[in-house]
C-alpha positions in Angstrom: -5.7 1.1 11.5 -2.2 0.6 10.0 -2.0 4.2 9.5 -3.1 5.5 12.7 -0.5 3.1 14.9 2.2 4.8 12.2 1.0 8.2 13.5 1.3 7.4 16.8 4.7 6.2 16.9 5.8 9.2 15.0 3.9 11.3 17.7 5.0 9.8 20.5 8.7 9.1 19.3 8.7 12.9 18.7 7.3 13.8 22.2 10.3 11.1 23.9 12.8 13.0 21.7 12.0 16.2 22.6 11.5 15.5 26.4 15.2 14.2 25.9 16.3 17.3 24.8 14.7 19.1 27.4 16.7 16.7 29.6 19.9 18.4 28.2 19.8 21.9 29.5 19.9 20.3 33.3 23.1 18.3 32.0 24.6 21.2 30.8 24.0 23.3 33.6 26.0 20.7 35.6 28.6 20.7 33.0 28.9 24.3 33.4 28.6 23.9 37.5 26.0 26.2 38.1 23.3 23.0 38.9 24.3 20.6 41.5 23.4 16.9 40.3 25.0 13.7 39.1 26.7 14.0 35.9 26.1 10.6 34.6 22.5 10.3 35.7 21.6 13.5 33.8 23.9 12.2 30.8 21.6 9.4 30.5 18.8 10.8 30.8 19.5 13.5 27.6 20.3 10.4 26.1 17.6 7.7 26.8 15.0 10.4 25.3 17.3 10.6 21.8 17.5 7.1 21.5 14.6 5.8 22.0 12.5 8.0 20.3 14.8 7.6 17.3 13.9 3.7 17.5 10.0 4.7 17.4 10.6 6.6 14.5 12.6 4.0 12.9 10.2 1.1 13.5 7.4 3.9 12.0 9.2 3.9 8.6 9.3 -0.1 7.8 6.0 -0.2 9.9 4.1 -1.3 6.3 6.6 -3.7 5.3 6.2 -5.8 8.4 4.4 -9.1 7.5 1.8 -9.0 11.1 -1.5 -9.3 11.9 -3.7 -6.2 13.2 -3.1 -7.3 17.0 0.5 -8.1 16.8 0.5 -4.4 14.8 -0.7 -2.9 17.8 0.8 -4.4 20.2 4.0 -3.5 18.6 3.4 0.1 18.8 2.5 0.1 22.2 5.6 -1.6 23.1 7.8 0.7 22.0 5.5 3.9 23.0 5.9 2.4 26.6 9.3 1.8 26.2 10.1 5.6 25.3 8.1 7.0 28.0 9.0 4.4 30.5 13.0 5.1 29.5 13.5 8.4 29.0 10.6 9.7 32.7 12.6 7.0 34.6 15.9 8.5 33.7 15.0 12.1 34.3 13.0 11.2 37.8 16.6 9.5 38.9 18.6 12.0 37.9 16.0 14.4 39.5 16.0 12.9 42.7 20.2 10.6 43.0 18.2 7.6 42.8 19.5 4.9 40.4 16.0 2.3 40.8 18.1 -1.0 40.8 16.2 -2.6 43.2 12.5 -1.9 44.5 12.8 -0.6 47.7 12.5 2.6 50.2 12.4 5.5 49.1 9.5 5.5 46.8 11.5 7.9 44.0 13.8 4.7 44.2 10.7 2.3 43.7 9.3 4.4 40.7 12.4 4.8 39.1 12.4 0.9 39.3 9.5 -0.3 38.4 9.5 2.5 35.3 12.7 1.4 34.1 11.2 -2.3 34.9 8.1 -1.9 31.9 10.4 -0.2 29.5 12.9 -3.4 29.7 9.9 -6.3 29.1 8.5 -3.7 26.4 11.3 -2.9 24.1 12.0 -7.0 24.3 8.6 -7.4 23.0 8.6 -4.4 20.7 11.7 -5.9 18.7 10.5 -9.2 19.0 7.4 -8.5 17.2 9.8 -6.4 14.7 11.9 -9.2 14.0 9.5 -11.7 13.6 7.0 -9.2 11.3 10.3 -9.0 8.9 11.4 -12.6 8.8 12.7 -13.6 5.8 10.2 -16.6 5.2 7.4 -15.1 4.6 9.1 -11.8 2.6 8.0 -9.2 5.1 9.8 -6.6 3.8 8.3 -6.7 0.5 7.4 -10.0 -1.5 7.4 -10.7 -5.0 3.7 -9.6 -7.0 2.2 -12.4 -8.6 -0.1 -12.4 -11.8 -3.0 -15.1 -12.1 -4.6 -15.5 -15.0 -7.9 -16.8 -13.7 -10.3 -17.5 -16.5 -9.7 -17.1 -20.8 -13.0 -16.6 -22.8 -13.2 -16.2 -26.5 -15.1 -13.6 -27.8 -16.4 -15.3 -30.8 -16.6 -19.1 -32.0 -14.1 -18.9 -34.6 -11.5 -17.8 -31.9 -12.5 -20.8 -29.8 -12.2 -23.1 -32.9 -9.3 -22.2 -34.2 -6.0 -24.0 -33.7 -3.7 -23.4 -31.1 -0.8 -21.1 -31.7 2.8 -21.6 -30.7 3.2 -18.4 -29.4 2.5 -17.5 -25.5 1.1 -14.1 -26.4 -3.0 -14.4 -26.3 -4.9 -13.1 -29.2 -6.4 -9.7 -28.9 -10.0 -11.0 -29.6 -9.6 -13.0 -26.1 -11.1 -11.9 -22.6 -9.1 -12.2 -20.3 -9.7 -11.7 -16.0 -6.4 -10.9 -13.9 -5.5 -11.8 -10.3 -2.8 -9.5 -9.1 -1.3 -10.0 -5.1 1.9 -9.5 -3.6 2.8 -12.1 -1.5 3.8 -11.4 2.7 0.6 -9.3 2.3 -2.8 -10.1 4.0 -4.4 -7.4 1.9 -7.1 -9.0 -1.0 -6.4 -7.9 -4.1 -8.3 -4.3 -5.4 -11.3 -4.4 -7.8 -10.2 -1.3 -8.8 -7.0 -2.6 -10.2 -8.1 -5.0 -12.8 -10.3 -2.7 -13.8 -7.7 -0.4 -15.3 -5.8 -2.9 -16.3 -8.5 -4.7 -18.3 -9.9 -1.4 -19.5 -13.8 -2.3 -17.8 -14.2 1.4 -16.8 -15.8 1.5 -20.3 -17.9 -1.2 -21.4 -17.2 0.1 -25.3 -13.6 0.0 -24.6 -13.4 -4.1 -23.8 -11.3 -6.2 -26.2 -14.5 -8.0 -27.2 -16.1 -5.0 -28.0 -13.0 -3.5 -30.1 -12.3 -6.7 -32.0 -15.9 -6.3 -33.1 -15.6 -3.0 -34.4 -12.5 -4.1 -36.5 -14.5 -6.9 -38.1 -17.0 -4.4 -39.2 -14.5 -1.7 -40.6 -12.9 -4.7 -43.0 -16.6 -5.5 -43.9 
């Protein structure tokens, strides 16, 4: 799921950026004075598209470091994908048609423009909100620290559990030992997978019990 809202603001940031480019051959045409129009409107417009689909693209890239739940995820991308599309079509419709959309009323290029411009305002306000709050500092959303647990020690053999305990912190190659690895502002469980590299359980002949056994019997 993560990956799939990442795609889509890439997408859709791409699409808002590119219809803001298109945006700029009408504003240079009225530069140039060959294409009547309002100068500022079709300014804006070139530039809403640019700018907004930069700031899809942007929230894309620290999208995984963002400390939120599945439903706050996507409701974060779709903020912003409405705010790029609501931003930049608003902009080109007014500069299209001299209407500026400040108030909803007659004509209905006016009211569109409006309410357009309207759902792009409450939806970048919630799509940084949600940005914000995913990378607050309390809870490390933009990367916590990895913790190691040491959840259970089992000796391999009696003498190991009878012997006295050593000053050192290190633990004795003879011991078995199970690893809980987790990074905290993460809601992801810790892989399988992992411990079992670490650990060496791939192979049941390569596990410390197994290889302190084989060193008894060689000094035998």
């Amino acid at each position: 799921m993560e990956k799939k809202l990442r795609a889509s603001l890439v997408f859709h940031g791409a699409i808002v950026i590119l219809l803001g480019m298109l945006a700029g051959f009408p504003y240079a045409f009225v530069i140039m004075g060959t294409m009547e129009g309002d100068l500022r409107a079709w300014r804006m417009a070139h530039l809403e598209g640019v700018m907004n689909g930069l700031l899809c693209l942007a929230a894309a890239g620290v999208f995984r470091r963002l400390s939120l739940s599945a439903g706050q995820q996507r409701l974060m991308t779709w903020s912003f994908i409405l705010m790029g599309y609501g931003n930049v079509i608003a902009s080109i419709l007014g500069a299209s048609t001299g209407q500026r959309g400040l108030q909803f009323a007659a004509p209905a290029a006016n009211m569109a423009v409006f309410a357009l411009f309207t759902v792009a305002i409450v939806a970048v306000f919630l799509g940084l909100g949600l940005l914000a709050y995913g990378a607050r500092p309390s809870t490390r959303g933009m990367g916590g620290d990895v913790t190691v647990e040491v959840k259970s020690v089992a000796s391999s053999s009696a003498s190991a559990s009878s012997a006295p305990r050593a000053r050192s912190a290190a633990i004795s190659r003879s011991v078995d030992v199970e690893v809980s690895v987790s990074k905290s502002g993460s809601g992801a469980a810790p892989d399988p997978a992992v411990d079992d590299d670490i650990l060496g359980d791939d192979d049941d002949d390569d596990r410390p019990m197994n290889r302190a056994e084989r060193r008894r019997s060689r000094k035998k």
